[in-house]
N, C-alpha and C positions, 0 to 999 in steps of 0.2 A: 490689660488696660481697662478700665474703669468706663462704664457708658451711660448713658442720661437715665436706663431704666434702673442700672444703679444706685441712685442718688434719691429720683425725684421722691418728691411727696405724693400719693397714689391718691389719695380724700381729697381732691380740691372739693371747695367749696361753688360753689357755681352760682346765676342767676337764669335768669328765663329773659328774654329780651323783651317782655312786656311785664317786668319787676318795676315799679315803683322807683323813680331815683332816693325818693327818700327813705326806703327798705334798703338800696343799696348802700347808702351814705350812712345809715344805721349799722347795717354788716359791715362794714368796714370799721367804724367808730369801736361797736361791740368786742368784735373778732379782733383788733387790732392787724388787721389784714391790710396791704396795700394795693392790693387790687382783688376783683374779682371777675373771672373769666363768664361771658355771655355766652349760652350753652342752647340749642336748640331742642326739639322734644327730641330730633333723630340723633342725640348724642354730638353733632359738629359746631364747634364750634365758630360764631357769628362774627364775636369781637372782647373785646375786654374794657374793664371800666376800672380806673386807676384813682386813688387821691387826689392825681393832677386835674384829673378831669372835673371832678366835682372842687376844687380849688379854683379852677376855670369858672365855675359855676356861679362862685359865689365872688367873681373879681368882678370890677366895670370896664365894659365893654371900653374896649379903644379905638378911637375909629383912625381909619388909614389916612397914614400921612399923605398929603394932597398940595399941589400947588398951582395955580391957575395962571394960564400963560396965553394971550392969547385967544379968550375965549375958551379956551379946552382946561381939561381937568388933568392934570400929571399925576398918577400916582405913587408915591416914594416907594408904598411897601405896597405887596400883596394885597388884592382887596379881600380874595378868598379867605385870607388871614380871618376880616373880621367876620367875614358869614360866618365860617368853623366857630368862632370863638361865641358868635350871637346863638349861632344853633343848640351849645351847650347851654348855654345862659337858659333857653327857653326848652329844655330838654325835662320832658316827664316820665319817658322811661329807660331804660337802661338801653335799648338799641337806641334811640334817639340823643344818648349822650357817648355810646361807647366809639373805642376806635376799635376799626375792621384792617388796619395795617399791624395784624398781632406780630410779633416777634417769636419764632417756633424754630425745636427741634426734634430729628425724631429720637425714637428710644433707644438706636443707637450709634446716636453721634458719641465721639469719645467727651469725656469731658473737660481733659485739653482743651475741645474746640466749645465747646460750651463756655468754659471761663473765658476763652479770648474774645469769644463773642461778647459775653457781660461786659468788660473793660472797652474793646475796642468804637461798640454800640452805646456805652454807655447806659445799661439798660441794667436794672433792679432782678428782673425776673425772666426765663423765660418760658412759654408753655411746652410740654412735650404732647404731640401731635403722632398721630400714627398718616398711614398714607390716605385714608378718609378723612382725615380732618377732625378726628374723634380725639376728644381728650383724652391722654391716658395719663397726666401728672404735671409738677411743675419745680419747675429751678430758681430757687432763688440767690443770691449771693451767699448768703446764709451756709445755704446747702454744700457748697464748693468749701466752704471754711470747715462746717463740721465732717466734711468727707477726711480734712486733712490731719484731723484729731481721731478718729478713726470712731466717731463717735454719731450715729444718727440716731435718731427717734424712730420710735414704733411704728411710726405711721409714712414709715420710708421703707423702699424695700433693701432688701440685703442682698 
């Protein structure tokens, strides 16, 4: 049975959590990359910083729906919604825009359970993590299709 060390890509590409958003938004744009993982100098990983976020970035803040009853303020939605959403907005480096709610597995989950996690999480990619918290690769959808063609790239291991 097939396991996440497998598969994954071993070269992620990484940033530093005091990267520039706009270096990241450029590695992304350049690389054609969908995200890119926030990497500490001790190798652990911080968080990750995705298209969506920097898409975030560049939308208008929404403020929370509200309705006044009363005297008092009702709010419809989450207000935490709009801080999250203002904190990116005014985010200038990569730890200040990334999420720290990474999506991980280790290297060796089968990857059965890796693909159900992709479908079931709804999730593009996810990192593989050892039990430090050290990057050691990454899964993308991608990766689960060219497993099934029996066909990976150089820069995947075998």
């Amino acid at each position: 049975m097939a396991v996440a060390a497998d598969i994954m890509t071993r070269d992620v590409v990484t940033v530093l959590p005091d990267t520039p958003v706009e270096t990241v938004a450029e590695m992304l744009a350049n690389q054609r990359f969908g995200s890119l993982p926030v990497v500490e100098t001790d190798g652990r990983v911080a968080g990750i910083v995705t298209e969506e976020d920097l898409v975030t970035r560049a939308a208008s803040v929404h403020l929370p729906r509200h309705v006044t009853f009363l005297g008092s303020i009702i709010y419809l939605e989450n207000p935490q919604h709009f801080t999250a959403e203002a904190e990116k907005i005014l985010a200038v480096t990569a730890q200040e825009i990334m999420d720290t709610d990474i999506p991980f597995v280790h290297p060796d989950t089968p990857v059965e359970e890796v693909a159900t996690r992709l479908l079931d999480e709804d999730l593009r990619r996810v990192l593989v993590l050892d039990d430090d918290k050290r990057l050691q690769g990454i899964i993308t959808r991608a990766d689960i299709v060219r497993m099934q063609t029996g066909r990976l790239p150089e820069h995947h291991a075998r």
